[in-house]
N, CA, C, O and CB atoms as a CASP TS submission, in Angstrom:
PFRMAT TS
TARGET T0000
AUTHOR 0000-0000-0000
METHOD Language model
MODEL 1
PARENT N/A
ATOM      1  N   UNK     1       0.247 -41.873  24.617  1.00  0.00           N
ATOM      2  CA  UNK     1       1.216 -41.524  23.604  1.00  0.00           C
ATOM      3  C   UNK     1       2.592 -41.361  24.239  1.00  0.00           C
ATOM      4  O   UNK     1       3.461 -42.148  23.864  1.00  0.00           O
ATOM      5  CB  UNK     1       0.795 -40.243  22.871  1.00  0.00           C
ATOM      6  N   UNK     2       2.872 -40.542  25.053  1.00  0.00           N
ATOM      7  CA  UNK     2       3.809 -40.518  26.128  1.00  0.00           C
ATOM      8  C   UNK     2       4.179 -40.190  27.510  1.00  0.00           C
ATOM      9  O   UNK     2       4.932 -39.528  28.224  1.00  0.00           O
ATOM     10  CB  UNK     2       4.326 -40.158  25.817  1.00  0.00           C
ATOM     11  N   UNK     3       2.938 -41.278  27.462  1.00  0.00           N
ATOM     12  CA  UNK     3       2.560 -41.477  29.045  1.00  0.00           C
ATOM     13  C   UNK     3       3.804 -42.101  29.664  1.00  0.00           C
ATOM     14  O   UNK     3       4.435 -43.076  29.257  1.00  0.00           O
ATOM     15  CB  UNK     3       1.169 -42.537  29.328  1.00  0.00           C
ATOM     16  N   UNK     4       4.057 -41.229  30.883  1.00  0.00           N
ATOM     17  CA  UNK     4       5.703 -41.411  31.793  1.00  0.00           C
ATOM     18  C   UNK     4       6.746 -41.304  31.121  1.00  0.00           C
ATOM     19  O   UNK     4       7.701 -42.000  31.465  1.00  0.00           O
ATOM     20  CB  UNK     4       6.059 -42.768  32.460  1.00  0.00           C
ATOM     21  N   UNK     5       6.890 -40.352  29.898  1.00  0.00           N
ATOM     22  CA  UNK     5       8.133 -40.052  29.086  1.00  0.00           C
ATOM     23  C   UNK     5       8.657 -38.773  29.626  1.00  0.00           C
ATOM     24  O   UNK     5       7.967 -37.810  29.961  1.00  0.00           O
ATOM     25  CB  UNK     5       7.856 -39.935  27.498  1.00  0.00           C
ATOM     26  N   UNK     6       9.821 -38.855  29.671  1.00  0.00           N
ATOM     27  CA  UNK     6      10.464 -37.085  29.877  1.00  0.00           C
ATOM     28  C   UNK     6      11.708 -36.931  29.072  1.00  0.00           C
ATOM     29  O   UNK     6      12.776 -37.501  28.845  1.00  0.00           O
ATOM     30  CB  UNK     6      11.007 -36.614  31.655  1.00  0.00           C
ATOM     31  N   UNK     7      10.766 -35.467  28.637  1.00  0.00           N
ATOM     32  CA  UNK     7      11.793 -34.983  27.415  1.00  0.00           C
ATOM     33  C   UNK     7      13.046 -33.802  28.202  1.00  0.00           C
ATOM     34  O   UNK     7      12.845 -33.103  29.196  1.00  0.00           O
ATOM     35  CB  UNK     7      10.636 -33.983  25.942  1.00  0.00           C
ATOM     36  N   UNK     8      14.428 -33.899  27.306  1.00  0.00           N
ATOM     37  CA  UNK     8      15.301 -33.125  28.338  1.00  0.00           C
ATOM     38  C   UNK     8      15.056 -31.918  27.637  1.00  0.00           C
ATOM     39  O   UNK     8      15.316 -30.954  28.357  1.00  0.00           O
ATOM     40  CB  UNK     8      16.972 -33.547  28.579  1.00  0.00           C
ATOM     41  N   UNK     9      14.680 -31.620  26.578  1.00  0.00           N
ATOM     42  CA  UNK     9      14.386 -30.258  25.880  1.00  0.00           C
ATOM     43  C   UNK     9      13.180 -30.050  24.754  1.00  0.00           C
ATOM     44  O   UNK     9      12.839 -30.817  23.854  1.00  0.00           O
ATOM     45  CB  UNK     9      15.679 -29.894  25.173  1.00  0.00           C
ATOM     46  N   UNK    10      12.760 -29.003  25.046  1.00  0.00           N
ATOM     47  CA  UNK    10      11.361 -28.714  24.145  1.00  0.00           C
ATOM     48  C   UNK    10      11.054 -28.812  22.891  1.00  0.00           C
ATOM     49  O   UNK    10       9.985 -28.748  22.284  1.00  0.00           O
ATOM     50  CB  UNK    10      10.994 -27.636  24.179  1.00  0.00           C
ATOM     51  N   UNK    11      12.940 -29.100  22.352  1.00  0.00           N
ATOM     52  CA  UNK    11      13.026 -29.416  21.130  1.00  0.00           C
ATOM     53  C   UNK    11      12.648 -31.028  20.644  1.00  0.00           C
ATOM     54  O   UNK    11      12.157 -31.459  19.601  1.00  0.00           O
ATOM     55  CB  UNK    11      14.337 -29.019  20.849  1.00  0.00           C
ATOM     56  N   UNK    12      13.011 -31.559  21.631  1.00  0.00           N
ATOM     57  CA  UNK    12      13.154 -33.461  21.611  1.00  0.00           C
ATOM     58  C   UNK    12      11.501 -33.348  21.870  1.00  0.00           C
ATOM     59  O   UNK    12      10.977 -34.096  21.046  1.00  0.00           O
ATOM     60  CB  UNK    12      14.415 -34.599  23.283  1.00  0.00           C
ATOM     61  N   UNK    13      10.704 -32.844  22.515  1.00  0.00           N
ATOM     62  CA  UNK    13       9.152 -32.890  22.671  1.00  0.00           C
ATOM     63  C   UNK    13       9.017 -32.171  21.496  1.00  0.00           C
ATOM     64  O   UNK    13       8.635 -33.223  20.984  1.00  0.00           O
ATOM     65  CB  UNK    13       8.378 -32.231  24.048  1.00  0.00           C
ATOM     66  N   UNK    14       8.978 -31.568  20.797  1.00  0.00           N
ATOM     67  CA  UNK    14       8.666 -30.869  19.627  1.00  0.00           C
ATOM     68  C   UNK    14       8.573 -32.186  18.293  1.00  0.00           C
ATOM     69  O   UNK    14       7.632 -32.641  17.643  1.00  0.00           O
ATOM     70  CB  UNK    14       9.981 -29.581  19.406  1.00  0.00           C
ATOM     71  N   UNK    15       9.782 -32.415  18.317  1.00  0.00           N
ATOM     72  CA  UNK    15      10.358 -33.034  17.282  1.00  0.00           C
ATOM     73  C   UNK    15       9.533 -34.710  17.322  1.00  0.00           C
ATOM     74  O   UNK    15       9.239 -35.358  16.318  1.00  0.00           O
ATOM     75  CB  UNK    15      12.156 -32.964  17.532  1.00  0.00           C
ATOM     76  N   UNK    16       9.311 -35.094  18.638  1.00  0.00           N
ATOM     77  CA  UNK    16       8.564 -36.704  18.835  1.00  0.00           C
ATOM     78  C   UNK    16       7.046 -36.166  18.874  1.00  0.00           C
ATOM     79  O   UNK    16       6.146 -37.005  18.917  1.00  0.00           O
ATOM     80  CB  UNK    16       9.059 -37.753  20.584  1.00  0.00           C
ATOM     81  N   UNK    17       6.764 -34.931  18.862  1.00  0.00           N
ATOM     82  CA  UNK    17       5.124 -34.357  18.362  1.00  0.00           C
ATOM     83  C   UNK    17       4.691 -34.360  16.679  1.00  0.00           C
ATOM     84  O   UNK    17       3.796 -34.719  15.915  1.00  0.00           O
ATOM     85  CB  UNK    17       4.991 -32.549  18.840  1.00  0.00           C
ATOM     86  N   UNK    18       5.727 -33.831  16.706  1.00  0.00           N
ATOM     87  CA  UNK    18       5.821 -33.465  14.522  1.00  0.00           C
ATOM     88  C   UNK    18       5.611 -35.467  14.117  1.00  0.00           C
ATOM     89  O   UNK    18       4.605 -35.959  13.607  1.00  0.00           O
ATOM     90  CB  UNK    18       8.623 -32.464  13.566  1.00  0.00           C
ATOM     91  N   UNK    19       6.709 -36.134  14.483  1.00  0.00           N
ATOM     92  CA  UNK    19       6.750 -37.585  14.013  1.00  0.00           C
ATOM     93  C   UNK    19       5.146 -38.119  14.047  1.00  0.00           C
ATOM     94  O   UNK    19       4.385 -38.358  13.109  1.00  0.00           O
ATOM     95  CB  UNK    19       7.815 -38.559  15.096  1.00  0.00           C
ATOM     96  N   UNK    20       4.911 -38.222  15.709  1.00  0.00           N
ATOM     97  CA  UNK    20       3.494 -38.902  15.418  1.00  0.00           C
ATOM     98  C   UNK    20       2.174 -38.329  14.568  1.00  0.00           C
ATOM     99  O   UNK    20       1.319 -38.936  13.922  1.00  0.00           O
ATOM    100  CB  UNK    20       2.969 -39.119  16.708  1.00  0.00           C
ATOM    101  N   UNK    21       2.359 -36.963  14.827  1.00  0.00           N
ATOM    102  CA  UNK    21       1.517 -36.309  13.918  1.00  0.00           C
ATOM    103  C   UNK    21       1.555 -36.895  12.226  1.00  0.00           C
ATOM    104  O   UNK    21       0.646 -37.087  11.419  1.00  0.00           O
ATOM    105  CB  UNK    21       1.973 -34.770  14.043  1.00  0.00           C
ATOM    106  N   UNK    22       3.067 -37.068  12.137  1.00  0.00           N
ATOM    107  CA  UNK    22       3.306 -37.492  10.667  1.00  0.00           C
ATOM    108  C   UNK    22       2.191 -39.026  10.174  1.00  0.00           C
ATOM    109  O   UNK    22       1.325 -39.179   9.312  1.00  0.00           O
ATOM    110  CB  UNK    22       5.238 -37.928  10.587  1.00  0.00           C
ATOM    111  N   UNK    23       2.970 -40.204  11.559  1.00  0.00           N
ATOM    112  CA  UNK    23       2.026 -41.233  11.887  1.00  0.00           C
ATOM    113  C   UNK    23       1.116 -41.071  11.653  1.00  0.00           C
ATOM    114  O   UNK    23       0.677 -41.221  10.513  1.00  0.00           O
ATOM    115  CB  UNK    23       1.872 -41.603  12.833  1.00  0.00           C
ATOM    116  N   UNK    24       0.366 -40.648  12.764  1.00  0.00           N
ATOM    117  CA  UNK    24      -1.214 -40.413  12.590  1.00  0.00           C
ATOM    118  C   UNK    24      -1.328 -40.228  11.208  1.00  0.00           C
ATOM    119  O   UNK    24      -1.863 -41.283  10.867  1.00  0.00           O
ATOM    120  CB  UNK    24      -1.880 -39.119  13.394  1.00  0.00           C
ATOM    121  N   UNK    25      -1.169 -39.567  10.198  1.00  0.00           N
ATOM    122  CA  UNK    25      -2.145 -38.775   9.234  1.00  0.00           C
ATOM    123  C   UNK    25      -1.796 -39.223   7.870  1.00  0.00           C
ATOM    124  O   UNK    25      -2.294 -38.869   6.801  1.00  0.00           O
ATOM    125  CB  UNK    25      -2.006 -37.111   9.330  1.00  0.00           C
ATOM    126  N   UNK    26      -0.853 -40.063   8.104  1.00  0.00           N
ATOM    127  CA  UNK    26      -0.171 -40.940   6.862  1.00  0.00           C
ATOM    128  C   UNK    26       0.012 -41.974   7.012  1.00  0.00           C
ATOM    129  O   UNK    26      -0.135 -42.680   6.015  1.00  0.00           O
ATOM    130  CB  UNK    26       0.942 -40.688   6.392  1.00  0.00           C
ATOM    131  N   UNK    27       0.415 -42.631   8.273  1.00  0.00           N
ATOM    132  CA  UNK    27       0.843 -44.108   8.289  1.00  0.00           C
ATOM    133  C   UNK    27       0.125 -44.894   8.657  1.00  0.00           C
ATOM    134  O   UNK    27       0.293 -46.071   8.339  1.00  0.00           O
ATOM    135  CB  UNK    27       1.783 -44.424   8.913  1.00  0.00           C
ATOM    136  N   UNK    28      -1.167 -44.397   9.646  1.00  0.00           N
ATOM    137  CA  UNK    28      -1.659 -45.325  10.198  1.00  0.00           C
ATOM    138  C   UNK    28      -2.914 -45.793   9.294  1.00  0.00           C
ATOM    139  O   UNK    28      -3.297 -44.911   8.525  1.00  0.00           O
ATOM    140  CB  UNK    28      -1.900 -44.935  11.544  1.00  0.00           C
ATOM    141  N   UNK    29      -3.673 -47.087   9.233  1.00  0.00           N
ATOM    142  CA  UNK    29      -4.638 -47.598   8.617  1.00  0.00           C
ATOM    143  C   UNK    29      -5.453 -47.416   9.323  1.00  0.00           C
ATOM    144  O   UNK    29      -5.264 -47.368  10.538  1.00  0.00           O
ATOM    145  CB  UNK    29      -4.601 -48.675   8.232  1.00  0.00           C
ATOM    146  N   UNK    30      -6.736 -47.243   8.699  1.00  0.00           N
ATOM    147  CA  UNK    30      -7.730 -46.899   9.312  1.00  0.00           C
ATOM    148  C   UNK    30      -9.128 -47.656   8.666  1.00  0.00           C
ATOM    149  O   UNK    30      -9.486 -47.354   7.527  1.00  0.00           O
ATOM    150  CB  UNK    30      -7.680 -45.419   9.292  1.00  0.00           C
ATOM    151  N   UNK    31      -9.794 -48.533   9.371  1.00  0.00           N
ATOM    152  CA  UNK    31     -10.696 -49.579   9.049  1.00  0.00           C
ATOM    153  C   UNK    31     -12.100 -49.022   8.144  1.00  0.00           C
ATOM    154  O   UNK    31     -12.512 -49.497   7.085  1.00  0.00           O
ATOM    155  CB  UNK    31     -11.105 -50.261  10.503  1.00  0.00           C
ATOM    156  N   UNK    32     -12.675 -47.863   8.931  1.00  0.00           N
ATOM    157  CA  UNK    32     -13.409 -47.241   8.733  1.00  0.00           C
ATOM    158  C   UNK    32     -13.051 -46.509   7.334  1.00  0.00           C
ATOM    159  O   UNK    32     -14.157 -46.318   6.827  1.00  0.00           O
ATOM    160  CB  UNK    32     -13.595 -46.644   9.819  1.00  0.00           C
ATOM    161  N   UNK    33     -12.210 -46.077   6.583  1.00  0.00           N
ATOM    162  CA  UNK    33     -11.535 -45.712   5.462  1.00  0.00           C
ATOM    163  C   UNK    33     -11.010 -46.737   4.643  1.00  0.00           C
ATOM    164  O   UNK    33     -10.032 -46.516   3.929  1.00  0.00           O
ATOM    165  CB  UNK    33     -10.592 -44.928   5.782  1.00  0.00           C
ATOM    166  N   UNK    34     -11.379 -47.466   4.667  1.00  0.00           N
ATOM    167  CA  UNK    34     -11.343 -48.692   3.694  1.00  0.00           C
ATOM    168  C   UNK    34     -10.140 -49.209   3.918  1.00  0.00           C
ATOM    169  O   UNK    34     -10.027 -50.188   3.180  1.00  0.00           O
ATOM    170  CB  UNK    34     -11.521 -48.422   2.172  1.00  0.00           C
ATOM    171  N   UNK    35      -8.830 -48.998   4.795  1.00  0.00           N
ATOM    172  CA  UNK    35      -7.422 -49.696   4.683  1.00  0.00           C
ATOM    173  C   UNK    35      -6.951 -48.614   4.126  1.00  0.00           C
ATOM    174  O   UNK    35      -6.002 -48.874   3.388  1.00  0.00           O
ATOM    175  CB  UNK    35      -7.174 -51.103   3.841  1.00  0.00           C
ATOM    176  N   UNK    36      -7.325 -47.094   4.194  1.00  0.00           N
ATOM    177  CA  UNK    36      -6.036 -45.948   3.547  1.00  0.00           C
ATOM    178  C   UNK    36      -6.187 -45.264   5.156  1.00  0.00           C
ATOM    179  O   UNK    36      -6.891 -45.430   6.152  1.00  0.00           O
ATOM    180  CB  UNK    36      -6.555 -44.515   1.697  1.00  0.00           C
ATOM    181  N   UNK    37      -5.076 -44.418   4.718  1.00  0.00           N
ATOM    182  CA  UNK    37      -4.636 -43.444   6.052  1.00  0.00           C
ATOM    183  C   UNK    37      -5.619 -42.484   5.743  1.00  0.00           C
ATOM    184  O   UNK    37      -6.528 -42.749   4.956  1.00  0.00           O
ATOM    185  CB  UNK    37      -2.933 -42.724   6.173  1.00  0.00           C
ATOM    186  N   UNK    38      -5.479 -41.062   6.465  1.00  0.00           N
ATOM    187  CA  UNK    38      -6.559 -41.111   6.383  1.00  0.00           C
ATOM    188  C   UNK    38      -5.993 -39.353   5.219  1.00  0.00           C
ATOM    189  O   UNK    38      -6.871 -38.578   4.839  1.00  0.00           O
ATOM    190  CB  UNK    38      -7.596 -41.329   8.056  1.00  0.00           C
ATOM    191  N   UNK    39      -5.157 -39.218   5.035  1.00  0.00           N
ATOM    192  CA  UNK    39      -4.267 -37.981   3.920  1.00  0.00           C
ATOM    193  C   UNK    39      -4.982 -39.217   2.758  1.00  0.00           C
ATOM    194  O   UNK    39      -5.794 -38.561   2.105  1.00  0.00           O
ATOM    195  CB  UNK    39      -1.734 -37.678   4.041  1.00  0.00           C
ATOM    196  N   UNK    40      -5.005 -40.394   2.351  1.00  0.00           N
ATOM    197  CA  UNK    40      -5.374 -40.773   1.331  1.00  0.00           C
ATOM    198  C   UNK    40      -7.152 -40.724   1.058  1.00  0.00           C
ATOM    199  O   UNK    40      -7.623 -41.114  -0.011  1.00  0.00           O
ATOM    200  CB  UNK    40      -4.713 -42.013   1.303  1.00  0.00           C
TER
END
């Protein structure tokens, strides 16, 4: 996920944690779930 990334403040790691979380749980498709995320 962010493998060899460096954040200059805990906020910028905070804030690119919240996003993928968002990803994950809404955006991404998921095969096993018929083609919905997985909030659907």
């Amino acid at each position: 996920m962010y493998y060899g990334k460096t954040f200059k403040t805990y906020e910028e790691l905070k804030e690119a944690i919240e996003k993928y979380i968002y990803y994950y749980n809404h955006k991404r498709i998921k095969r096993k779930l018929a083609g919905m995320s997985p909030v659907q």
